[in-house]
N, C-alpha and C positions, 0 to 999 in steps of 0.2 A: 482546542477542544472541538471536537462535532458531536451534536447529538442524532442518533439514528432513530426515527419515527418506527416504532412496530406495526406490523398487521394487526394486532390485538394485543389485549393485556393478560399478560403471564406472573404466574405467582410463582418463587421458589425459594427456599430457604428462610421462608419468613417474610417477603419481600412481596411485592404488586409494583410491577411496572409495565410501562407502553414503551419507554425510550429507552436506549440505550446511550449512556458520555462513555467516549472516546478520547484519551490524551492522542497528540500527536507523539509519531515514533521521535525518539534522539537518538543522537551518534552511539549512545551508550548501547540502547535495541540492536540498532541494524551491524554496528562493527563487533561493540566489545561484544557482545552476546552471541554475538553472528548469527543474526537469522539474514539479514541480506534482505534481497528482494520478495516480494510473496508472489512473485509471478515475473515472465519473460514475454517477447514479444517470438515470435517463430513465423515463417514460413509459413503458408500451407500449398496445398497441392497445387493449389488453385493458383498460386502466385503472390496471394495475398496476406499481408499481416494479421495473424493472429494472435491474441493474449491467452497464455499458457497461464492457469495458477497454480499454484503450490499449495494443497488442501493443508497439510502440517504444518508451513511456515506460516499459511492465512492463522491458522487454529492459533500457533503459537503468540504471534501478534496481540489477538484477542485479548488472548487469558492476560498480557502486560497492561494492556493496552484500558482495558476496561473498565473505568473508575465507577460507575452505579449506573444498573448495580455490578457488582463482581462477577469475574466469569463463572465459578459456580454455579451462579443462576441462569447460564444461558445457553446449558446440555440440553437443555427442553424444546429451544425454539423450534418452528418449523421451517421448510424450508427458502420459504420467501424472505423470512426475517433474517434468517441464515446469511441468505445472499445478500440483503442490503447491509450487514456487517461487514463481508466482503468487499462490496463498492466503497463503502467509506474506509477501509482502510486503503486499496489502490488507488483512493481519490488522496493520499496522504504522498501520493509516492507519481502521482502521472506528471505536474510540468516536467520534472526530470524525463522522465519514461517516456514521454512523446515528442520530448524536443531530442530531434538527432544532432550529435559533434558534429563540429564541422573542424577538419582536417586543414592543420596550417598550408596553407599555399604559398607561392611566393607571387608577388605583385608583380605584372605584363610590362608597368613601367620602371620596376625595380629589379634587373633582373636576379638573381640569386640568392634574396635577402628571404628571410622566413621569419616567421613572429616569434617569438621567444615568450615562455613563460611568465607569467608576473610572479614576484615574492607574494607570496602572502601572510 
């Protein structure tokens, strides 16, 4: 769970809150459901990485994602709160996202031997 701190306290459906709980995603979110990733890492002109997001996939995350209050209650927010709901769901998702593969090699004193998958 992470809870996201508000810029202020919002009423909706009955409700007053400051924070918002956040479940973390499961295999069930991201595959069976397929929403995937809520964002990409891209290019830019300039040479350099930048994180692309995906406003629908962010959105839809939410609405599963949001244990209290409910997403319901959180059409209203503005747009600062907005975004820090955002960060906290790509903080659910960045070790993967920021650590790059590294690509089997074969070892300089081994020569032609490659690492082989593990069962799992």
């Amino acid at each position: 769970m992470t809870i996201v701190k508000l810029s202020r306290t919002y009423t909706a459906h009955g409700k007053t809150f400051d924070t918002v709980e956040l479940r973390e995603p499961t295999y069930n979110d991201v595959f069976v459901k397929g929403l995937g990733m809520p964002f990409e890492w891209q290019v830019s002109p300039a040479g350099t990485p930048m994180r692309v997001s995906y406003p629908l996939v962010v959105d839809a995350y939410i609405s599963r994602l949001a244990k209290s209050p409910s997403a319901e209650c959180l059409t209203d927010l503005v747009a600062i709160d907005a975004l820090k709901l955002e960060a906290a769901l790509i903080g659910f998702f960045m070790d993967l996202a920021t650590s790059s593969p590294t690509p089997a090699t074969s070892s300089s004193s081994e020569p032609g031997s490659t690492q082989q998958p593990s069962a799992a």
